[in-house]
LOBA-856848 format. One record per residue (C-alpha): x, y, z; residue number from 1; chain; residue in one letter. Coordinates in pm, 1 decimal. Each point is the difference from the previous one (the first is absolute). Layout:
REM residues N
+----------+----------+----------+-----+-----+------+
|        x |        y |        z | seq | mol | type |
+----------+----------+----------+-----+-----+------+
|        X |        Y |        Z | NUM |   A |    A |
...
+----------+----------+----------+-----+-----+------+
END
This chain:
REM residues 138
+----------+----------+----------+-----+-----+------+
|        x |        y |        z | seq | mol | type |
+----------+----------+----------+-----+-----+------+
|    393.2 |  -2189.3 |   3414.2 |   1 |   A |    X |
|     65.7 |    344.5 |    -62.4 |   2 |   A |    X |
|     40.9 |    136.0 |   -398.5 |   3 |   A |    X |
|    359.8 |    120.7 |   -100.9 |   4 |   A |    X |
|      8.4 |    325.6 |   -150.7 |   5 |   A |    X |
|   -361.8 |     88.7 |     41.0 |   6 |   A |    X |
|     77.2 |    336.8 |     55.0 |   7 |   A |    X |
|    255.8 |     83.0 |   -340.7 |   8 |   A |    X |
|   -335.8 |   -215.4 |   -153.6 |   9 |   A |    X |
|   -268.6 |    236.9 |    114.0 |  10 |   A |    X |
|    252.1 |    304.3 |    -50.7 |  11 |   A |    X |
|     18.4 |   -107.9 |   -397.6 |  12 |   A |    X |
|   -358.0 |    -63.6 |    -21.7 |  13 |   A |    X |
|    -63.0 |    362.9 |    127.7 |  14 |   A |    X |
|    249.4 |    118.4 |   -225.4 |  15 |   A |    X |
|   -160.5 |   -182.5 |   -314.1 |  16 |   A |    X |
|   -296.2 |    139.8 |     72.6 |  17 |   A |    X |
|     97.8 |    411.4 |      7.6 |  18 |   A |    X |
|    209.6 |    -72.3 |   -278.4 |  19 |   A |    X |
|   -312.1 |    126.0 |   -248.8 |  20 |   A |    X |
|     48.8 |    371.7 |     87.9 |  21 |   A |    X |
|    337.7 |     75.2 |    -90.0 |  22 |   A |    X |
|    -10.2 |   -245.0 |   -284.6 |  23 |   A |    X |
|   -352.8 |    146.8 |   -145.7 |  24 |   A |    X |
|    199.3 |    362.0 |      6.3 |  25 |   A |    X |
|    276.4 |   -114.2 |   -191.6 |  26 |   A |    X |
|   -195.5 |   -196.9 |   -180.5 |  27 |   A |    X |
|   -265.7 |    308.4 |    -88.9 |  28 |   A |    X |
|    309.8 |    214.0 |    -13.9 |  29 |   A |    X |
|    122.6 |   -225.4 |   -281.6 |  30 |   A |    X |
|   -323.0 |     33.1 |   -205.3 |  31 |   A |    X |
|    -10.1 |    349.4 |    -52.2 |  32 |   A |    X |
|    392.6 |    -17.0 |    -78.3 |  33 |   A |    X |
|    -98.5 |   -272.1 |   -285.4 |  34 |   A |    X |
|   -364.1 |    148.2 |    -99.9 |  35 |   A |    X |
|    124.7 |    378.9 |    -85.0 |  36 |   A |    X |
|    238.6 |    -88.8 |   -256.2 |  37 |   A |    X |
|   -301.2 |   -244.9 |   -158.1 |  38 |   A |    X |
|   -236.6 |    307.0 |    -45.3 |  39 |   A |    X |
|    -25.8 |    178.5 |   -327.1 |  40 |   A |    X |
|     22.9 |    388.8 |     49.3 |  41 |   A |    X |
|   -133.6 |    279.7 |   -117.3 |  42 |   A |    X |
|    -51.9 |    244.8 |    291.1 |  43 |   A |    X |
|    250.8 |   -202.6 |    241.4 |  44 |   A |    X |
|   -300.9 |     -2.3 |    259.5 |  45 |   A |    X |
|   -119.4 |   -321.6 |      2.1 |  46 |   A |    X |
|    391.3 |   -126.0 |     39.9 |  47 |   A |    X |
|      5.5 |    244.4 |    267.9 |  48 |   A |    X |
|   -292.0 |   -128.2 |    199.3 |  49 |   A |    X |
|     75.4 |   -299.0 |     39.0 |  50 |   A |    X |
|    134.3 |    -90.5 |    386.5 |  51 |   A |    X |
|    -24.2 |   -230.3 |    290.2 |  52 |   A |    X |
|   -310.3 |     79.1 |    228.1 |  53 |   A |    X |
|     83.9 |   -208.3 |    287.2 |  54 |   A |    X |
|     87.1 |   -306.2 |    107.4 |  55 |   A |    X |
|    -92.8 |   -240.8 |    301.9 |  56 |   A |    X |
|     12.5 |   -315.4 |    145.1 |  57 |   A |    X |
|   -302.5 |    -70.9 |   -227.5 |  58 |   A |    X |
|     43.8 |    146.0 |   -342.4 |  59 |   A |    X |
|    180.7 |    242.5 |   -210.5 |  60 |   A |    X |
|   -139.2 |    277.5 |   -200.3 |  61 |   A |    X |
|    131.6 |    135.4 |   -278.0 |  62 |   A |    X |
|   -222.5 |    298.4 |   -174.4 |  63 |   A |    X |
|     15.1 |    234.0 |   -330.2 |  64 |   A |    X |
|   -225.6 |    279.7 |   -181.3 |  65 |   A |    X |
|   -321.9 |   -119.7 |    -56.6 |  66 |   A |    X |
|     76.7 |    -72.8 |   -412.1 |  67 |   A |    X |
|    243.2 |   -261.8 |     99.4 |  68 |   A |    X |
|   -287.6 |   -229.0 |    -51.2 |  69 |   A |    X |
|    -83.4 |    123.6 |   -362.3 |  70 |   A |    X |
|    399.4 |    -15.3 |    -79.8 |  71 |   A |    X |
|     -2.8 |   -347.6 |     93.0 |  72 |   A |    X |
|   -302.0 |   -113.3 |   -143.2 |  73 |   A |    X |
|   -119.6 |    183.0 |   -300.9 |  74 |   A |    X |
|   -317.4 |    190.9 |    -68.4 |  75 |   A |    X |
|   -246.8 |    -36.4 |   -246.7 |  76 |   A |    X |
|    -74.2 |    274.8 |   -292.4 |  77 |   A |    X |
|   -244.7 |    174.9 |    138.7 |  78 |   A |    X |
|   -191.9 |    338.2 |    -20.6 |  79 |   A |    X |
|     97.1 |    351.5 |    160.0 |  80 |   A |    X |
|   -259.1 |    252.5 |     12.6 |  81 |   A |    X |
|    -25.6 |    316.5 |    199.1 |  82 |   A |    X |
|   -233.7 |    -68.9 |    357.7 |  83 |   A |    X |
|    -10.2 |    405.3 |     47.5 |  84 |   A |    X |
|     81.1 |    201.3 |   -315.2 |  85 |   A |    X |
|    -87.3 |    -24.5 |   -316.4 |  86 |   A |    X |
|    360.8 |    -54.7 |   -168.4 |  87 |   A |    X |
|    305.8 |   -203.6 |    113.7 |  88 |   A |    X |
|    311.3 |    179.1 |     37.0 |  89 |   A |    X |
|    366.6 |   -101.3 |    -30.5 |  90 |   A |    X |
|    338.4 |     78.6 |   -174.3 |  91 |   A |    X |
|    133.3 |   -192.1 |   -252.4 |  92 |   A |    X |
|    365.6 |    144.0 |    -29.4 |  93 |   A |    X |
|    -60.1 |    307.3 |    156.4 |  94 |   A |    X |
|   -306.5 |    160.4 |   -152.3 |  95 |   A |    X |
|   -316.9 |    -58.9 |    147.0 |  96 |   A |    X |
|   -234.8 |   -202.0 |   -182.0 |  97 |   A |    X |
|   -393.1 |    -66.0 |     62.1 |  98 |   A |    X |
|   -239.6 |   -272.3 |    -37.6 |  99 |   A |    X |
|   -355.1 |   -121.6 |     65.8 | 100 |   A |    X |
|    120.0 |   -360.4 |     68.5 | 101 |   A |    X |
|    344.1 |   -228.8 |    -28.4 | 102 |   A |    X |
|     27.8 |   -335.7 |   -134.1 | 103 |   A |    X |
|    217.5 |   -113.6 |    226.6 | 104 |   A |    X |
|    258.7 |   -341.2 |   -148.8 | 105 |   A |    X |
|     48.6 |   -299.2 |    172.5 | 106 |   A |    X |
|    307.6 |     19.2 |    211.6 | 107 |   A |    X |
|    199.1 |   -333.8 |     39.7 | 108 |   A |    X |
|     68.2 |   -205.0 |    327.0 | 109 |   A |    X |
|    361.7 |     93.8 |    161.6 | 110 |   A |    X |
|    -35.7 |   -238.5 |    282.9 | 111 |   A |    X |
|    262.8 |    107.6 |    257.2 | 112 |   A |    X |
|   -181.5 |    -99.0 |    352.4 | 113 |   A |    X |
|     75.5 |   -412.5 |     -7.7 | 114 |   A |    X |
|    307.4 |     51.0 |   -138.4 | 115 |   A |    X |
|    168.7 |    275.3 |    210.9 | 116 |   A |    X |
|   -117.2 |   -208.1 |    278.8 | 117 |   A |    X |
|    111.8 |   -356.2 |   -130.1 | 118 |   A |    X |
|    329.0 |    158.3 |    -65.2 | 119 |   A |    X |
|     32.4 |    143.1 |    309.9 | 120 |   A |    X |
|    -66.6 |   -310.4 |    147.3 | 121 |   A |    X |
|    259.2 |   -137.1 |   -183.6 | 122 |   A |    X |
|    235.3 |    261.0 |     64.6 | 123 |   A |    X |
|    -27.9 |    -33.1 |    394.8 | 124 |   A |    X |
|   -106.2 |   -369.1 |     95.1 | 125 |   A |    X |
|   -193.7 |    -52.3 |    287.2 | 126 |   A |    X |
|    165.9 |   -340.7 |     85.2 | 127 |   A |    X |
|    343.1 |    174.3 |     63.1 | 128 |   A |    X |
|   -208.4 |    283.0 |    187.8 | 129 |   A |    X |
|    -69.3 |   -294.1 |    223.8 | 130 |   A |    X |
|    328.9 |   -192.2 |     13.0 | 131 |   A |    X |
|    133.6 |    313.4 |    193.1 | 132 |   A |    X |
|   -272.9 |     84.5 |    193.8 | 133 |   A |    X |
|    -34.2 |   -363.0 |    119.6 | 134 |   A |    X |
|    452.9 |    -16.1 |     67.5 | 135 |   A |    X |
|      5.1 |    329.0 |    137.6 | 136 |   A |    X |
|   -268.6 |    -98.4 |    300.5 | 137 |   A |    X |
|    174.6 |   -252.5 |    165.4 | 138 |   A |    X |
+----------+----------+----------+-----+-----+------+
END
């Protein structure tokens, strides 16, 4: 007995199972479209830095500066001192100020990682990412 519409079956099957590319890039492409807005700015470059990687049948990357992590989860007070001079410099409203050491404060979490990305998810569903893929096969 042969199987009616084996070959519509395997063609949705297929189709289900490529569908990870093109939804990880819109779904990546959604996260940086939710996450910049979510960023508190100074400079603007951390907002700027954040983009989509890549994306492939296996995962999606989405990347920033490196002090995305200690935006999102805080830093302790800590301790500056000079490693090769004897005297910190920086400027403190435009004159240049000096110092053997900084007390750096405590800065407060700002998670924005989980919750650009839940959003996102939220924002482009994976089920309905599916339904088409799967209809549009056969």
């Amino acid at each position: 007995m042969a199987l009616k519409g084996s070959r519509e079956f395997k063609a949705r099957l297929k189709a289900a199972g490529q569908m990870f590319k093109p939804y990880g890039r819109e779904w990546a492409d959604e996260v940086v479209i939710v996450a910049r807005p979510m960023v508190p700015v100074v400079t603007g470059r951390l907002r700027r830095s954040i983009r989509r990687r890549n994306a492939s049948a296996r995962k999606a990357t989405v990347v920033a500066h490196y002090s995305a992590i200690f935006v999102d989860a805080g830093t302790k007070a800590h301790r500056i001192e000079p490693r090769n001079a004897k005297a910190l410099r920086f400027t403190d409203g435009g004159a240049p100020r000096f110092a053997k050491q900084v007390d750096h404060p405590r800065t407060r979490p700002q998670p924005f990682r989980q919750r650009a990305a839940d959003a996102a998810m939220r924002r482009k569903p994976m089920a309905a990412a599916l339904i088409k893929e799967w209809n549009g096969a056969a």
